[in-house]
VOMI-425799 format. One record per residue (C-alpha): x, y, z; residue in one letter; residue number from 0. Coordinates in Angstrom, 3 decimals, padded with zeros to 6 digits, m for minus. Example, Ala and Ser with C-alpha at 12.3 -4.5 7.8 and 13.67 -1.06 7.14 Angstrom:
// VOMI-425799
<<012.300,m004.500,007.800>,"a",0>
<<013.670,m001.060,007.140>,"s",1>
***
This chain:
// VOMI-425799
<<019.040,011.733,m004.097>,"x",0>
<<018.106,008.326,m002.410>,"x",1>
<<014.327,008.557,m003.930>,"x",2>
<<015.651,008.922,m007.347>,"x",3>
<<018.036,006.183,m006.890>,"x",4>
<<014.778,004.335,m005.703>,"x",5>
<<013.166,005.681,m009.297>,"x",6>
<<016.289,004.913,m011.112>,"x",7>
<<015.873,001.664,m010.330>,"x",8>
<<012.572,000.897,m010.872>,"x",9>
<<012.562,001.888,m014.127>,"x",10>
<<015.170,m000.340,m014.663>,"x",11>
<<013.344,m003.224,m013.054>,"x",12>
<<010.492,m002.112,m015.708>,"x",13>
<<012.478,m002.023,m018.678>,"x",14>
<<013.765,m005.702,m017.571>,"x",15>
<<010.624,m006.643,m017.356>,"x",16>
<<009.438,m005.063,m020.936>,"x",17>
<<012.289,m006.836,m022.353>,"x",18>
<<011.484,m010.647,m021.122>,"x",19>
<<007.961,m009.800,m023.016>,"x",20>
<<009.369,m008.811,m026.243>,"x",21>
<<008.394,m005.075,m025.370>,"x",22>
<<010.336,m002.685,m026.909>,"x",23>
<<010.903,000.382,m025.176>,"x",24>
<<011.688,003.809,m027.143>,"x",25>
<<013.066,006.380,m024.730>,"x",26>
<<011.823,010.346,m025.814>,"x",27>
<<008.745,012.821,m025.951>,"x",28>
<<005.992,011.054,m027.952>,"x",29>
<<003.640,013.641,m030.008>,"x",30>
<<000.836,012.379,m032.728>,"x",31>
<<000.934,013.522,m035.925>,"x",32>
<<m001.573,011.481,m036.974>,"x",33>
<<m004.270,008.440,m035.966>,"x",34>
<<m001.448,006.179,m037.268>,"x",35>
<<002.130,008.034,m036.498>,"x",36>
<<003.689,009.868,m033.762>,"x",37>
<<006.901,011.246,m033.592>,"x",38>
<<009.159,010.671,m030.515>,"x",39>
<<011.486,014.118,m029.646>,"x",40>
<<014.950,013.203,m027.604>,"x",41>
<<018.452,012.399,m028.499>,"x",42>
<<017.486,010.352,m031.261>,"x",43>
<<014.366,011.856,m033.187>,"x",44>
<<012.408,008.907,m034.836>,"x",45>
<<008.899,008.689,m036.034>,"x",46>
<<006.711,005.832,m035.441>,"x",47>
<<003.789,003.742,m037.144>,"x",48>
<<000.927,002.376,m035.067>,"x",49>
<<m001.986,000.205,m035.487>,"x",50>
<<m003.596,000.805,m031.879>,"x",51>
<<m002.116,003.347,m029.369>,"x",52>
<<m002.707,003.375,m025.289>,"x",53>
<<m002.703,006.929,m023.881>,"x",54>
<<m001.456,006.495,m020.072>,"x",55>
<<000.335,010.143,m019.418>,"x",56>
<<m001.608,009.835,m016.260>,"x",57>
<<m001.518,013.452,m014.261>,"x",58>
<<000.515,016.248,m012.305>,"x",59>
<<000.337,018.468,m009.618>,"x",60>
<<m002.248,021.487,m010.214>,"x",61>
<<m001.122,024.969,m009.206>,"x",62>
<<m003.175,027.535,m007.350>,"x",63>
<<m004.173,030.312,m010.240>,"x",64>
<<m003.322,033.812,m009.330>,"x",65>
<<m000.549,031.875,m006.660>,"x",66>
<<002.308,031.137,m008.660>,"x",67>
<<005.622,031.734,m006.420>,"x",68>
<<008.498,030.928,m008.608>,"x",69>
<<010.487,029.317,m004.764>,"x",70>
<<012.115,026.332,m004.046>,"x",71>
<<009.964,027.126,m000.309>,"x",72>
<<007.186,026.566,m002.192>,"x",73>
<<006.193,022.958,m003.419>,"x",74>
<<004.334,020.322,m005.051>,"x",75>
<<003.351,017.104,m003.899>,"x",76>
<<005.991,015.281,m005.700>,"x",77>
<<008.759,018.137,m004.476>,"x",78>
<<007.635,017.077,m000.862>,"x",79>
<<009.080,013.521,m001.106>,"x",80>
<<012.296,014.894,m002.404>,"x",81>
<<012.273,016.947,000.709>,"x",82>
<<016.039,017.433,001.789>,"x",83>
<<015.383,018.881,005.452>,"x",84>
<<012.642,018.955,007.028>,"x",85>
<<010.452,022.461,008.021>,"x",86>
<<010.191,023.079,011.146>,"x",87>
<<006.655,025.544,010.224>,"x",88>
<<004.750,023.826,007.438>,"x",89>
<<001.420,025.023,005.175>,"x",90>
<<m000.235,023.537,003.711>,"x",91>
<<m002.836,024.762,001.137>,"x",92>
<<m005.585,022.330,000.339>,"x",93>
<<m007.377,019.663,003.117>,"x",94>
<<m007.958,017.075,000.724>,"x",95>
<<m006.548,013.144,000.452>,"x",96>
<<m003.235,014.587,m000.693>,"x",97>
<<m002.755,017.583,001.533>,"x",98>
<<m003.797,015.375,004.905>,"x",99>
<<m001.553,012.111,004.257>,"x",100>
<<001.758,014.340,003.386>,"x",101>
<<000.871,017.024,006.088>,"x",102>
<<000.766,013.757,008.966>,"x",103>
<<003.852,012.616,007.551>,"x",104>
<<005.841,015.714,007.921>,"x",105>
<<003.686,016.292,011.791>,"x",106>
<<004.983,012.851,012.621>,"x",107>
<<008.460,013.984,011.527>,"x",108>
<<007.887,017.139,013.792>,"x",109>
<<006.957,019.827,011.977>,"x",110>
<<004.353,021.945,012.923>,"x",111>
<<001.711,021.535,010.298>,"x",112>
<<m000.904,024.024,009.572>,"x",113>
<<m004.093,022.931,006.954>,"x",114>
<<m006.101,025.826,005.136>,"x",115>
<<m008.767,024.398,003.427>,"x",116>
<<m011.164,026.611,001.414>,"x",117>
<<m014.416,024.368,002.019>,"x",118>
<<m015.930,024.052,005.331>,"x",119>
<<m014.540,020.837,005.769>,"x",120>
<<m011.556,018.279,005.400>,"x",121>
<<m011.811,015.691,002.372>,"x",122>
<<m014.618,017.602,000.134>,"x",123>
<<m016.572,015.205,m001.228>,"x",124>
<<m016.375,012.062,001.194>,"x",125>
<<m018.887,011.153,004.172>,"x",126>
<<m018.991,013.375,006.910>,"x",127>
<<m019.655,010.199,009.697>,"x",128>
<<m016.288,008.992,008.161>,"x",129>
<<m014.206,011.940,008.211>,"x",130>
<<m014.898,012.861,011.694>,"x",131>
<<m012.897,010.373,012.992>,"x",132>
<<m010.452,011.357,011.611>,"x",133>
<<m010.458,015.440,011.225>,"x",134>
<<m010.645,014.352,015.485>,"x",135>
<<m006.709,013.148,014.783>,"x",136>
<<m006.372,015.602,012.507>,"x",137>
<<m006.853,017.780,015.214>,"x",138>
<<m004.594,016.709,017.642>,"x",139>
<<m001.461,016.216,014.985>,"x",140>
<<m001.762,019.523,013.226>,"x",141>
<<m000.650,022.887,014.908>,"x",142>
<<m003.836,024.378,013.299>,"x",143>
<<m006.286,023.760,011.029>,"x",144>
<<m008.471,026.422,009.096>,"x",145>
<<m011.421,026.110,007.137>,"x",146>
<<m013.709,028.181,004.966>,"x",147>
<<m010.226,030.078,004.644>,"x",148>
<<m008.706,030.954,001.566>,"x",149>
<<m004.811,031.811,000.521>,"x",150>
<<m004.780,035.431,m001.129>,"x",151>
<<m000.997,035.859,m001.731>,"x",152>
<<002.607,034.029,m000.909>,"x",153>
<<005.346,036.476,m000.829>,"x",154>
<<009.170,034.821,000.289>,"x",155>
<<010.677,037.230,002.798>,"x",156>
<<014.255,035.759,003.426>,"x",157>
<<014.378,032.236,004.141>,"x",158>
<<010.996,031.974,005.081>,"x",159>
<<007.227,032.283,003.440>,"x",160>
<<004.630,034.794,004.212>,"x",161>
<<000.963,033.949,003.542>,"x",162>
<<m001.723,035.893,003.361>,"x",163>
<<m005.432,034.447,004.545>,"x",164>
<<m008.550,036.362,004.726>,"x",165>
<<m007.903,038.879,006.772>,"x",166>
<<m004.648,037.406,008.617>,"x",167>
<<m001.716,036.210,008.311>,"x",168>
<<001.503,033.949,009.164>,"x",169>
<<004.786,032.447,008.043>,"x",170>
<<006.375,029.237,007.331>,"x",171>
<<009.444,027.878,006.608>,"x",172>
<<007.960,026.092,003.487>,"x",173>
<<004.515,025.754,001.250>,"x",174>
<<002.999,022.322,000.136>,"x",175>
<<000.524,023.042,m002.672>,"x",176>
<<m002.420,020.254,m002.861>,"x",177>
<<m005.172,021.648,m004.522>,"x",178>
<<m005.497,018.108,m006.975>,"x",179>
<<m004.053,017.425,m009.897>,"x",180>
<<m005.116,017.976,m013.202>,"x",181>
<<m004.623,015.472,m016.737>,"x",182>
<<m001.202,015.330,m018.486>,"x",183>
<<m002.453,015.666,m021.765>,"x",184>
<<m000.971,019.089,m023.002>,"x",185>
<<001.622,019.030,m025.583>,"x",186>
<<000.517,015.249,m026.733>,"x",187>
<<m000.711,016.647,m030.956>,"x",188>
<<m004.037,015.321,m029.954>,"x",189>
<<m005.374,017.985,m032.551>,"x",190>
<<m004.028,016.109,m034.899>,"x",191>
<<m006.124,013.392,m034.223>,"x",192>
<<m009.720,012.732,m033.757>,"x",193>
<<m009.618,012.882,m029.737>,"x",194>
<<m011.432,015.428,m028.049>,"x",195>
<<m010.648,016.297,m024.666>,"x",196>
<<m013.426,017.884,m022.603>,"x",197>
<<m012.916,021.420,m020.957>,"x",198>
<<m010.874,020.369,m017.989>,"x",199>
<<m008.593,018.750,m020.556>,"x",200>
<<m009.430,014.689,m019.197>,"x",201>
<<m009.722,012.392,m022.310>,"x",202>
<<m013.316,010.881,m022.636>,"x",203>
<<m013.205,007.158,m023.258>,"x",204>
<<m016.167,004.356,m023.359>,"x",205>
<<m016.668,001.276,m021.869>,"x",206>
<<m013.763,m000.090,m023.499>,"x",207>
<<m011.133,002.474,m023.220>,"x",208>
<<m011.596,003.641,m026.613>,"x",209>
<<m011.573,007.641,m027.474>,"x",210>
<<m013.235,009.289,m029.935>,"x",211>
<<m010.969,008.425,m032.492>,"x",212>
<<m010.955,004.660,m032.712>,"x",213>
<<m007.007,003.575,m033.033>,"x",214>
<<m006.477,005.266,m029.820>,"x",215>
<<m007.287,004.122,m026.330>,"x",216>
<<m006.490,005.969,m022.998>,"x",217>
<<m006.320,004.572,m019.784>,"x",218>
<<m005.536,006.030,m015.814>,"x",219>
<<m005.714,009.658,m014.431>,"x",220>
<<m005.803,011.208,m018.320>,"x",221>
<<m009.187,009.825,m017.869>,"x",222>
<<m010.932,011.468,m015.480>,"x",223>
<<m012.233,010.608,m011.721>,"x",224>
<<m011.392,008.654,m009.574>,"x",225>
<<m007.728,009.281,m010.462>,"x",226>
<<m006.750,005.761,m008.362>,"x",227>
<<m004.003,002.878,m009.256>,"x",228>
<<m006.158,000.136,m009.284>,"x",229>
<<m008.910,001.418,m011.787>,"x",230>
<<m006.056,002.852,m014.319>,"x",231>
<<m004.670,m000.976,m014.192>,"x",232>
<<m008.079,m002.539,m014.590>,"x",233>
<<m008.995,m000.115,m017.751>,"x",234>
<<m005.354,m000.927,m019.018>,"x",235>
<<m006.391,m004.591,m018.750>,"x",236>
<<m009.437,m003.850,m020.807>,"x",237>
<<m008.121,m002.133,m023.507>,"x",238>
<<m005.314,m004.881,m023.962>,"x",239>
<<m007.747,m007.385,m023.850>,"x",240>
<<m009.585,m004.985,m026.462>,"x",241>
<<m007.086,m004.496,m028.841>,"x",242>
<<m006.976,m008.165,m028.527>,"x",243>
<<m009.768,m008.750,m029.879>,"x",244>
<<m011.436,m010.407,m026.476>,"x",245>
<<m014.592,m009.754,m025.494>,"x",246>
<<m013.745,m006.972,m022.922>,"x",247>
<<m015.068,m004.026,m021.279>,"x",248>
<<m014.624,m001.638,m018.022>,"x",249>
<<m018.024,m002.822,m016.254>,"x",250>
<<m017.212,m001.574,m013.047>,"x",251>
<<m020.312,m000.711,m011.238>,"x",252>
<<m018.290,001.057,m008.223>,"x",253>
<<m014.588,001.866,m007.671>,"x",254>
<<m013.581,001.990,m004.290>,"x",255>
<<m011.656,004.412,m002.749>,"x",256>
<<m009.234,004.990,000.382>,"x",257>
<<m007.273,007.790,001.418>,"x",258>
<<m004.026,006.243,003.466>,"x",259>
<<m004.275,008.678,006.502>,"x",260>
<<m003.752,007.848,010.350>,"x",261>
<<m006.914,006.700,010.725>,"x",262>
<<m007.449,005.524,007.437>,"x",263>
<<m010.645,006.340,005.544>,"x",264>
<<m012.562,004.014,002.622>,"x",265>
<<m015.902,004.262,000.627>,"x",266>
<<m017.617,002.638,m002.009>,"x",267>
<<m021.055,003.591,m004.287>,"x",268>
<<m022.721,006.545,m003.429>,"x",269>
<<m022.326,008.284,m000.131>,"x",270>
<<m025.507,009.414,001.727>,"x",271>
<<m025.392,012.705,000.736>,"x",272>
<<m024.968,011.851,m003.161>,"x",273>
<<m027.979,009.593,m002.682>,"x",274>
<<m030.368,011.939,m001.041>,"x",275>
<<m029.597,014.610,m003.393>,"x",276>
<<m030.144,012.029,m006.605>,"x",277>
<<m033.502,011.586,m004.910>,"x",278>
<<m033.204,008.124,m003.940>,"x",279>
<<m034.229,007.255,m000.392>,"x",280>
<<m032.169,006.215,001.906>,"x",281>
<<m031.837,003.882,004.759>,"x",282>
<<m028.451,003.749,007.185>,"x",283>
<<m026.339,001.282,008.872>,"x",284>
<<m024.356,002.061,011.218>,"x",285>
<<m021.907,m000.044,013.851>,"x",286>
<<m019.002,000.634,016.094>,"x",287>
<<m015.706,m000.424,014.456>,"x",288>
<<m013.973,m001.147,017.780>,"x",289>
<<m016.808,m004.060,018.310>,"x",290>
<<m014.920,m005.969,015.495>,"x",291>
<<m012.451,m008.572,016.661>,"x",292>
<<m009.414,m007.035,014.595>,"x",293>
<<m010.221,m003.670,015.370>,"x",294>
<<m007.043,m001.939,016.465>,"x",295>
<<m007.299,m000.094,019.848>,"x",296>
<<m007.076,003.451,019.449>,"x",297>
<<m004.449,004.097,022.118>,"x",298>
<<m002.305,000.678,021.308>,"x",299>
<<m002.746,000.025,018.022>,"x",300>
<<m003.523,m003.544,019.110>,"x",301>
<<m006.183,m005.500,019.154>,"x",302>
<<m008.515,m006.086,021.805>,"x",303>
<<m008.027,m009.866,022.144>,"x",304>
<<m004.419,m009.173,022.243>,"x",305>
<<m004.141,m006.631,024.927>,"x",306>
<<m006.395,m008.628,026.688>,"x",307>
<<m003.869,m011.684,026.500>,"x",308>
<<m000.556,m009.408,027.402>,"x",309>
<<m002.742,m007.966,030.948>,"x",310>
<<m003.017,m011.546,032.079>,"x",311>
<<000.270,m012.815,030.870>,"x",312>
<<002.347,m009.930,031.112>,"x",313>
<<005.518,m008.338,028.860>,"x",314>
<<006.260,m010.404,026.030>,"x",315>
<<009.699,m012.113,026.747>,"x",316>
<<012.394,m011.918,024.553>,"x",317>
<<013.033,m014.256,021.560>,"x",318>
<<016.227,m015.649,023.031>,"x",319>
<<014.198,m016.748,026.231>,"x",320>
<<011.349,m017.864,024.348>,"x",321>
<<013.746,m020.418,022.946>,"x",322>
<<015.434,m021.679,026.424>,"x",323>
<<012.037,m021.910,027.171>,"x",324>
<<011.197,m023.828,024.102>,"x",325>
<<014.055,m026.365,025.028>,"x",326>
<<013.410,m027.068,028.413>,"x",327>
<<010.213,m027.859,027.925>,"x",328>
<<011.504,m030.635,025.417>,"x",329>
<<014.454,m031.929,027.597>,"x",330>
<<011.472,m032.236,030.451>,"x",331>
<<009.296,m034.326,027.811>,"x",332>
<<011.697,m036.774,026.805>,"x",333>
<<012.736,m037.582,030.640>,"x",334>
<<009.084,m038.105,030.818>,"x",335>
<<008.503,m039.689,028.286>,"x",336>
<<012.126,m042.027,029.087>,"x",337>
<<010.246,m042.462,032.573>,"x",338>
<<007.239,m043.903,031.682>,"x",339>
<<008.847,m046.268,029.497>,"x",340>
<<011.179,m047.262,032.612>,"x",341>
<<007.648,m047.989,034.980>,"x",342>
<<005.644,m049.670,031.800>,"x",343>
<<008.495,m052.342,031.941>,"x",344>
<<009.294,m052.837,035.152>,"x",345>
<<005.368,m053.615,036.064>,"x",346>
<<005.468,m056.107,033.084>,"x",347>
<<002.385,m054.507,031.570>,"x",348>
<<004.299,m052.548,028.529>,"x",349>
<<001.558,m053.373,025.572>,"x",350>
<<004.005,m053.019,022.921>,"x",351>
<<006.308,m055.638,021.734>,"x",352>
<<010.206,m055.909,023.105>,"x",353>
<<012.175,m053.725,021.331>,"x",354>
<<014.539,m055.173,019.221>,"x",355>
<<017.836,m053.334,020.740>,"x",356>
<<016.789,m054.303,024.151>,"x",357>
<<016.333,m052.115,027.253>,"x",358>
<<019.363,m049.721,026.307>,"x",359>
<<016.676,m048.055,023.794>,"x",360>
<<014.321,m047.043,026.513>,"x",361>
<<017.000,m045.676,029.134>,"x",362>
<<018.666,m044.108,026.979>,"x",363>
<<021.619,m045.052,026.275>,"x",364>
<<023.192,m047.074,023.056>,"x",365>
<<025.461,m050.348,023.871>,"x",366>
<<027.826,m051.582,021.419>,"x",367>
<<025.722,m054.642,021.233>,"x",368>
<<022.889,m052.278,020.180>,"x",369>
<<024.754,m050.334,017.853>,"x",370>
<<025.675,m052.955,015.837>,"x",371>
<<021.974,m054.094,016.073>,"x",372>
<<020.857,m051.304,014.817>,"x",373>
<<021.065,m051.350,011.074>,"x",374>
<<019.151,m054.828,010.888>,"x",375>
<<016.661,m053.364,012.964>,"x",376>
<<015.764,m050.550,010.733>,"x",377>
<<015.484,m052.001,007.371>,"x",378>
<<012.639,m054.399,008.735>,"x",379>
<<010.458,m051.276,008.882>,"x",380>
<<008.680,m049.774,005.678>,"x",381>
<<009.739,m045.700,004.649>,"x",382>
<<006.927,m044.468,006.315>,"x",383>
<<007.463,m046.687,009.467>,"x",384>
<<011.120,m045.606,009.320>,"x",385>
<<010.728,m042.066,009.175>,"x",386>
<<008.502,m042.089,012.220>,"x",387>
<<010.332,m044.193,014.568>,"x",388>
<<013.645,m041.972,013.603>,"x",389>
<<011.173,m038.653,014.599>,"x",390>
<<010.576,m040.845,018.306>,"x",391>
<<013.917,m041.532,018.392>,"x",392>
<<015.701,m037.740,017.661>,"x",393>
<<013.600,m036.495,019.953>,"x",394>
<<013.770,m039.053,022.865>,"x",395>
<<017.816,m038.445,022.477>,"x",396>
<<018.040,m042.178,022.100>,"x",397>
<<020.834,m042.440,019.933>,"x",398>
<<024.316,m040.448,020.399>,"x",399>
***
């Protein structure tokens, strides 16, 4: 209930927003029936006329085929942050970016977390020197991990889930599902346009956004790989600037990528293994993370500098004794400073001039006499003269 509160009220940040533009935002199912109309299905059925439209449906959850559990025990990524309880036995099916940042979520919440992945290793795809660090955590936070292993049948016995595995066995209280996700582009009339989605259903667009028929431009996860937030905002830049009529294009060379896991992983270009097997040779870098200065330690999660500085002076204090702290040290450097005034005097080799309010200003203390000096004596000094010799003063505790 709380995230869709959270939701509720984000779209309704959104459609503030869309309404300080001049955007003006039709609630309902929108389906083309043409390159120049669409009709939008919901409480109040109304067709629309276009000049340019922006396909951003982006993408769901995909479903394992052959798998399908009609069970409330069984769930999709999105399902799993609605979560009302949490499991104390958790699968789940799929060792990719998705499947490894919910499962430590719900193993730092306490369930015990068991990965199948059907590869023969954790995020398919990525560099192997950068995964190991963290299938290592992996490791230690999971109850289990399996791979080369694949799911052959879910079957809900009671309140619980039994999965089947290649030869074996085991049950959970619940089943995340993250396999991927696939384009949200079903259901949209396309074929009554002139876009042509390939055979995995992902909307081909050029440089500049544009599909195959040219009033229509797509943009984000409808468009293929890398399905990431900042290239579907970049490409809806473009095709703004586009339809525009700027001089505009999506001339990304590289899009990088990071997968928000405990350690967290990131790559740009071509890994070495894409490379070699393009045929281009290849020459690699390599240095220790932890000899960076901001490196966090491992064990700490500090960094090195830090826990360096906390050994020698020990525990942090706390705020409210930083403070007395902070104001002894000032009471001690106005008596000093008081003092030194006091000695400069009484030796008769003071270089600055008398002061005006006599020798009540450096002990201290304010006479009558003084006081009523004290307005003549200020306006003989210029603002920025003023403002400094008040600073000396409020902080020498001269005046009461």
């Amino acid at each position: 209930m709380e995230s869709r509160a959270r939701r509720g009220s984000a779209r309704a940040r959104l459609a503030a927003v869309a309404k300080t533009r001049g955007v003006e935002v039709i609630g309902g199912r929108a389906v083309f029936e043409s390159s120049r109309e669409l009709r939008v299905e919901g409480e109040a059925p109304q067709k629309v006329r276009f000049k340019h439209a922006v396909i951003a449906t982006g993408s769901v959850p995909a479903g394992l085929p052959g798998l399908a559990l009609p069970s409330e025990r069984v769930m999709d990524s999105t399902a799993a942050l609605e979560l009302a309880d949490i499991p104390e036995r958790l699968l789940v099916i799929g060792g990719g970016y998705i499947g490894l940042e919910l499962g430590q979520v719900y193993a730092a919440l306490g369930s015990a977390v068991t990965v199948v992945e059907m590869t023969d290793g954790l995020l398919p795809g990525v560099d192997r020197a950068l995964v190991q660090p963290l299938a290592r955590r992996c490791e230690k936070l999971f109850n289990k991990i399996r791979l080369g292993t694949k799911v052959t049948s879910l079957t809900e016995k009671g309140s619980a889930i039994e999965a089947r595995f290649d030869g074996d066995d085991g049950v959970f209280d619940r089943v995340l599902v993250a396999v991927g996700r696939r384009p949200a582009s079903a259901g949209l009339g396309l074929e009554n346009t002139r876009v042509n989605p390939d055979a995995r259903s992902f909307i081909t667009v050029d440089d500049r956004c544009r599909t195959s028929d040219r009033a229509i431009y797509a943009v984000g996860d409808v468009t293929g790989e890398p399905m990431l937030a900042h290239r579907a905002m970049r490409q809806g830049k473009v095709a703004a600037e586009v339809i525009a009529g700027r001089p505009s294009a999506f001339d990304n060379v590289v899009v990088p990528a990071v997968v928000f896991t405990d350690p967290e992983v990131a790559w740009c270009g071509l890994t070495e293994f894409e490379a070699a097997r393009a045929g281009r040779s290849v020459r690699v870098a390599k240095r220790e993370w932890a000899a960076a200065g901001r490196a966090p330690d491992a064990r700490t999660h500090r960094r090195p500098d830090e826990a360096h500085r906390r050994s020698r002076l020990g525990p942090r204090p706390r705020r409210r004794d930083r403070r007395a702290g902070r104001r002894r040290a000032h009471r001690r450097g106005c008596a000093r400073r008081r003092g030194g005034a006091h000695r400069r005097r009484s030796r008769g080799d003071d270089p600055r001039p008398p002061h005006p309010l006599g020798d009540a200003h450096g002990s201290g203390r304010v006479t009558p006499a003084a006081g009523r000096l004290r307005a003549a004596y200020r306006t003989t000094f210029t603002p920025s003269e003023k403002l400094g010799r008040a600073r000396r003063t409020r902080r020498c505790r001269s005046y009461g």
